[in-house]
C-alpha positions as CSV (number, residue, x, y, z in Angstrom):
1,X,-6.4,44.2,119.5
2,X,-7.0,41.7,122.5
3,X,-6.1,37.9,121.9
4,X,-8.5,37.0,124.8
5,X,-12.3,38.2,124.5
6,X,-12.4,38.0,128.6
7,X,-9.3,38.4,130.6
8,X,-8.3,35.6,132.3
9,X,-7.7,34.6,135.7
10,X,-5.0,33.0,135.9
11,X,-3.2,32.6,139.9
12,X,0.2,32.8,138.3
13,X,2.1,33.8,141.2
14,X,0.0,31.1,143.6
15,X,3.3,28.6,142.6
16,X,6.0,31.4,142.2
17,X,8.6,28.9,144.7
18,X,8.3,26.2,142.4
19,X,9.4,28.6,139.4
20,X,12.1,30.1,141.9
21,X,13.5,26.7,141.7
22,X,13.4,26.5,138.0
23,X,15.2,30.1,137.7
24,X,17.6,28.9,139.8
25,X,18.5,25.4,138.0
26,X,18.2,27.6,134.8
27,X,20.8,29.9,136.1
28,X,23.5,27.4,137.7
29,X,23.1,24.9,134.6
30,X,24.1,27.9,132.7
31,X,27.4,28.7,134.9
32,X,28.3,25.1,134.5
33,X,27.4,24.8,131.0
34,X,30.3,28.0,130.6
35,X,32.7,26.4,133.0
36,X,32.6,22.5,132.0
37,X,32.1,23.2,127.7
38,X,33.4,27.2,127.9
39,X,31.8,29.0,124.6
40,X,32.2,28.1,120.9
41,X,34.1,31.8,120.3
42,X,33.4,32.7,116.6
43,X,35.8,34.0,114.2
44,X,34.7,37.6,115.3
45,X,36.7,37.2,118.8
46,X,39.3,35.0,118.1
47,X,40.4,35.7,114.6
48,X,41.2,33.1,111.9
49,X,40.2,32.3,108.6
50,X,36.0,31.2,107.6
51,X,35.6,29.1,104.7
52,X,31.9,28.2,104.0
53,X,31.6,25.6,100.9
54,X,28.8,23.8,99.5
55,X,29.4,20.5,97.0
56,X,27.0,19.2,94.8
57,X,27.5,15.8,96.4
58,X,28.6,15.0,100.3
59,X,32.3,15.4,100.6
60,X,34.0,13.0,102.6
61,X,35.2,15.2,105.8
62,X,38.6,12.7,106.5
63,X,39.6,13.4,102.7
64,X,39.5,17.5,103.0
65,X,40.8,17.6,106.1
66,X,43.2,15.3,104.2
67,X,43.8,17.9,101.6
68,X,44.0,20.7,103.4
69,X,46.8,18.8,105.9
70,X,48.8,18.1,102.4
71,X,48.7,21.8,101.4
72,X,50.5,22.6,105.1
73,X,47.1,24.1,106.7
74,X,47.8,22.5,109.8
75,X,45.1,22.9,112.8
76,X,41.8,23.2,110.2
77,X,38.9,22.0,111.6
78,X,36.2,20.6,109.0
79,X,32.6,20.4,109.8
80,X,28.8,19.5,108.1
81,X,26.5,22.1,108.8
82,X,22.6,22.6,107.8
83,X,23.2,19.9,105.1
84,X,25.8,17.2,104.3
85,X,26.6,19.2,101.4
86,X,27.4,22.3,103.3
87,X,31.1,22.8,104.7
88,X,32.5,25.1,107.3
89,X,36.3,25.1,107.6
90,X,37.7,27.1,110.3
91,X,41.8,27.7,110.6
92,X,43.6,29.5,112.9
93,X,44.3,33.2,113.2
94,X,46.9,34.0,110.2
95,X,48.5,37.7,109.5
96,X,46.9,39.9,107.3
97,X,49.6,40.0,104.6
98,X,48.8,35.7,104.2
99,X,45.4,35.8,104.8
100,X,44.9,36.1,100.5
101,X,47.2,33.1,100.2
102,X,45.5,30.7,102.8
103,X,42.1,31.5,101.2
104,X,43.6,30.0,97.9
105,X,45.4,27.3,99.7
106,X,41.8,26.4,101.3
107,X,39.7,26.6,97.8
108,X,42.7,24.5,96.1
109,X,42.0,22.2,98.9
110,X,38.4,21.6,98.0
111,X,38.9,21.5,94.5
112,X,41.1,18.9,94.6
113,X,38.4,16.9,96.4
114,X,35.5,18.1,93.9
115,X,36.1,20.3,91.2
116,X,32.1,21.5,91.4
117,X,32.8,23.0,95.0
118,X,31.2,26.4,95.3
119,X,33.1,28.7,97.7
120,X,29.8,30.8,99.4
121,X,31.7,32.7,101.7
122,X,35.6,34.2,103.0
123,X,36.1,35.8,106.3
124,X,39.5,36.7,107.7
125,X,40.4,38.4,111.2
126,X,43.4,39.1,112.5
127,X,44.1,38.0,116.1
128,X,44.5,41.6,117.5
129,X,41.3,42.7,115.8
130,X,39.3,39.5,117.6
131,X,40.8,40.8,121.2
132,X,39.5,44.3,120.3
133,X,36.4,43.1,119.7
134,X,35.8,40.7,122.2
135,X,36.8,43.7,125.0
136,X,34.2,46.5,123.2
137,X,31.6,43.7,122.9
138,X,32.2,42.7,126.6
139,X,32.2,46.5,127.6
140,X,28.7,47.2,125.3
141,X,26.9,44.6,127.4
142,X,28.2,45.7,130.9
143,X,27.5,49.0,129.9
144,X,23.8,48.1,129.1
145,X,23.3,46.1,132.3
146,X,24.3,49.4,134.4
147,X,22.6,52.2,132.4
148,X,19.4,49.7,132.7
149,X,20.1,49.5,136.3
150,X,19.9,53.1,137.0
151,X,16.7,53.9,134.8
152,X,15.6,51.2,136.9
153,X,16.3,52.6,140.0
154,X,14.9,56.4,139.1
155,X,11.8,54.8,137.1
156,X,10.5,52.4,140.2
157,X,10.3,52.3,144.0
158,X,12.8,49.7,144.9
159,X,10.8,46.5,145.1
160,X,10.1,47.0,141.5
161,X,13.5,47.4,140.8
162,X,15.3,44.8,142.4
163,X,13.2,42.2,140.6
164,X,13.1,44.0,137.3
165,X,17.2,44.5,138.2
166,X,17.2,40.5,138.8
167,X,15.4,39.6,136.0
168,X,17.6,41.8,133.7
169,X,20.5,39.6,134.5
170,X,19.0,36.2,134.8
171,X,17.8,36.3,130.4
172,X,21.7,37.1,129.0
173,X,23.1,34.3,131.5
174,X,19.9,32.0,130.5
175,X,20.6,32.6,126.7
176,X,24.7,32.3,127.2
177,X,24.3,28.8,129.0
178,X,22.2,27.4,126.3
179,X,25.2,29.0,123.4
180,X,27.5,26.9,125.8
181,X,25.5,23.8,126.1
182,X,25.0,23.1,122.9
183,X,28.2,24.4,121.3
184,X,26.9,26.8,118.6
185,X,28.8,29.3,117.1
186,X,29.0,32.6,120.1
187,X,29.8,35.7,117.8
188,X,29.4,39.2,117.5
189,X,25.9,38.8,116.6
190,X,24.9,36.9,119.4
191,X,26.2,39.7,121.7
192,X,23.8,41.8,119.6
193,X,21.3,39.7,120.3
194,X,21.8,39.2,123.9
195,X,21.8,43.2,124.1
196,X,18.7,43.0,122.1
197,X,17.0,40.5,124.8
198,X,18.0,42.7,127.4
199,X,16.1,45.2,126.0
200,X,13.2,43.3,125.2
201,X,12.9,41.8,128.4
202,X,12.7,45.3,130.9
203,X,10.1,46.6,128.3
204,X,8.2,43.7,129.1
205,X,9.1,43.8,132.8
206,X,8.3,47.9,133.0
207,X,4.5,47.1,130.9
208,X,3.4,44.5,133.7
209,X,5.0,47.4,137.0
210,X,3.2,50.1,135.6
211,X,0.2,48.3,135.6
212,X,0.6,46.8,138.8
213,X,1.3,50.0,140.2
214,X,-2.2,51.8,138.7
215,X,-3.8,48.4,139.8
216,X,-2.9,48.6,143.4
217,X,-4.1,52.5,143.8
218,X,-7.2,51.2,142.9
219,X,-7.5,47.7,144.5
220,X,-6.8,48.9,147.6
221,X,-8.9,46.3,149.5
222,X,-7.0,43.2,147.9
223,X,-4.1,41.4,148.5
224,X,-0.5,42.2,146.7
225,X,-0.9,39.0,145.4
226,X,-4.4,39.5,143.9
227,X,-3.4,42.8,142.5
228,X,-0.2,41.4,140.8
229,X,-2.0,38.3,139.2
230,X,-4.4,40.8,138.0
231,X,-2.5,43.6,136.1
232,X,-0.5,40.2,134.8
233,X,-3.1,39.1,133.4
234,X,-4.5,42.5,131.8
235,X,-1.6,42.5,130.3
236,X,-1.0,39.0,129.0
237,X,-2.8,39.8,125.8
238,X,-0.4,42.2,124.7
239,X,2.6,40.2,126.1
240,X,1.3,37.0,123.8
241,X,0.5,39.1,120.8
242,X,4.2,40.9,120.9
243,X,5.9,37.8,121.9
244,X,4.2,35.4,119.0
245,X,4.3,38.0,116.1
246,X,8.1,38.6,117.2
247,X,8.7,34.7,117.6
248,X,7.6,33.7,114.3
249,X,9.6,36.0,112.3
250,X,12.4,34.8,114.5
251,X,11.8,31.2,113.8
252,X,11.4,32.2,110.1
253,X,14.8,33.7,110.5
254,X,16.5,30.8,112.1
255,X,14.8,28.3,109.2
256,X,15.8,30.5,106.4
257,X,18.2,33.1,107.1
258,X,21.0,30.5,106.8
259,X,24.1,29.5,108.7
260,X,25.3,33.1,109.2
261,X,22.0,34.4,110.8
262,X,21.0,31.2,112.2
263,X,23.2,31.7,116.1
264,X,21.6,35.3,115.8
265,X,18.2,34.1,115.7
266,X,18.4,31.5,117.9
267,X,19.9,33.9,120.3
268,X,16.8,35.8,119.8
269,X,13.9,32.9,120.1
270,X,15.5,31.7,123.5
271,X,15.6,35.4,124.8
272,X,12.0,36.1,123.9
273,X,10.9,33.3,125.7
274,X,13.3,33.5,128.8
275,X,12.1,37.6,128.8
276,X,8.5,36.6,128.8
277,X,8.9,34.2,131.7
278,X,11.2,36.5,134.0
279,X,9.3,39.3,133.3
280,X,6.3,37.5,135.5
281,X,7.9,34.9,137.6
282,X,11.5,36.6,138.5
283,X,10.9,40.5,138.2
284,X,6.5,40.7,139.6
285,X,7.1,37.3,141.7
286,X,10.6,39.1,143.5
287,X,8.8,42.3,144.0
288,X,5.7,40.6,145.9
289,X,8.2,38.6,148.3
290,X,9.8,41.7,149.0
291,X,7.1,42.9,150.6
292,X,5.1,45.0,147.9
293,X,2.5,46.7,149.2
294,X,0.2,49.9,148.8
295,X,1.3,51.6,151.4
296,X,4.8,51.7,149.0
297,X,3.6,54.2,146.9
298,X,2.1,56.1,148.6
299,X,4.2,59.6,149.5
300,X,6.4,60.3,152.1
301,X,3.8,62.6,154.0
302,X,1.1,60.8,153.5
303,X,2.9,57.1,154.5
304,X,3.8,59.1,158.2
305,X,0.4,60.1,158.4
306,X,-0.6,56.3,157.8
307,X,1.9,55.1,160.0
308,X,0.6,57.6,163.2
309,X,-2.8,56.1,163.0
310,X,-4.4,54.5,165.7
């Protein structure tokens, strides 16, 4: 299946400095987003009690945090989310043995403010249990960064695999920023996400290589330029099909997977895009600049003999 009858001829690379500069904005906003705003840690790494609610009217957020203060649940935060009728309380980490009795505490709470309060969801994790998993989730994606690095490595000749290296770490710090800008929820399934993006992205990176590698065998009298814009765009049918047909069960996720998927998909939908992106204009555009050439891939024996000619 081909999305375009003809393939295109697109220069993408003709203006890869100008996208340099975008990576790099892309990249530092996301370091400040962390240090000025930090991430909005779910309850998965630092433990506490989840209470999702829906009313059948919209509760008055000052009266329940009201209620909840009168019940001795100090520190409860109170927010709207998807609709006005939809509540999130979050409270601090608790011990396991009084995580039963806050959960009633936090439902007589609502109660008292409307009786027709449907409690949708409980979650309780201890504060050791958050560190544990905050550590092994940290670990899983350093982990995957290095084990990609080295497949990397063995798979390509090194220009490849700086850029494909490069690109690899410019998506999860792309998709983190954008958690920290805007303040939604950073929890385990974001990390899965992010590892999932990873992923996503070197497949794309390594489908556009080994095309650029049969491309300059065989386009031996053009430019490295020329040949990368070419296998790019041999392969941009398949990169757009994957991409869109992902995307849109992505966005259908985010719309109506509700508030527990929704950081997951989102997570998802900005990686797919960010992968697509870097896979052309930080991993091929890195590899050109360094010099990519056919003379690279050519054998040891055979590049000496090149290099005695006259």
């Amino acid at each position: 299946m081909e999305f375009f009858k003809r393939t295109p001829r697109i220069k993408f690379l003709e203006r890869r400095r100008y996208w340099y500069a975008v990576s790099v904005l892309l990249v530092v906003g996301s370091f400040v987003a962390v240090g000025v705003h930090g991430l909005n840690f779910g309850i998965d790494f630092t433990g506490g009690v989840v209470v999702e609610a829906h009313f059948p009217q919209a509760p008055n957020l000052e009266r329940l945090r009201d209620s909840l203060s009168d019940l001795g649940l100090i520190g409860a935060q109170v927010q709207s989310f998807g609709t006005a009728q939809d509540v999130l309380v979050r409270l601090p980490p608790v011990e396991a043995s009084a995580a039963r009795l806050v959960n009633e505490q936090v439902r007589t709470a609502l109660a008292a403010v409307d009786p027709g309060v449907d409690i949708r969801r409980t979650e309780s994790v201890g504060p050791q249990a958050g560190r544990e998993l905050a550590e092994k989730g940290a670990t899983a994606l350093l982990m995957s960064i290095l084990f990609i690095g080295i497949y990397v490595i063995m798979r390509f000749q090194w220009k490849f695999s700086v850029g494909a290296i490069v690109a690899v770490l410019h998506d999860p710090i792309v998709v983190v920023g954008a958690f920290a800008a805007t303040g939604i929820t950073f929890d385990l399934s974001v990390m899965a996400a992010i590892l999932a993006v990873i992923g996503y992205s070197l497949n794309d990176t390594v489908v556009v290589f080994d095309r650029v590698r049969e491309r300059l065998v065989q386009m031996r009298k053009a430019t490295s330029t020329e040949v990368m814009d070419t296998a790019i765009n041999e392969t941009l049918s398949r990169t757009l099909l994957t991409s869109g047909s992902t995307a849109l069960v992505v966005v259908a996720l985010v719309l109506f997977g509700g508030e527990a998927l929704r950081p997951f998909g989102l997570a998802l939908l900005i990686g797919i895009v960010v992968g697509t992106y870097s896979s052309i204009y930080v991993a091929g555009a890195l590899a050109l600049d360094l010099g990519l050439s056919q003379r690279d891939l050519m054998p040891p024996e055979k590049r000496n003999e090149a290099d005695a000619l006259p």
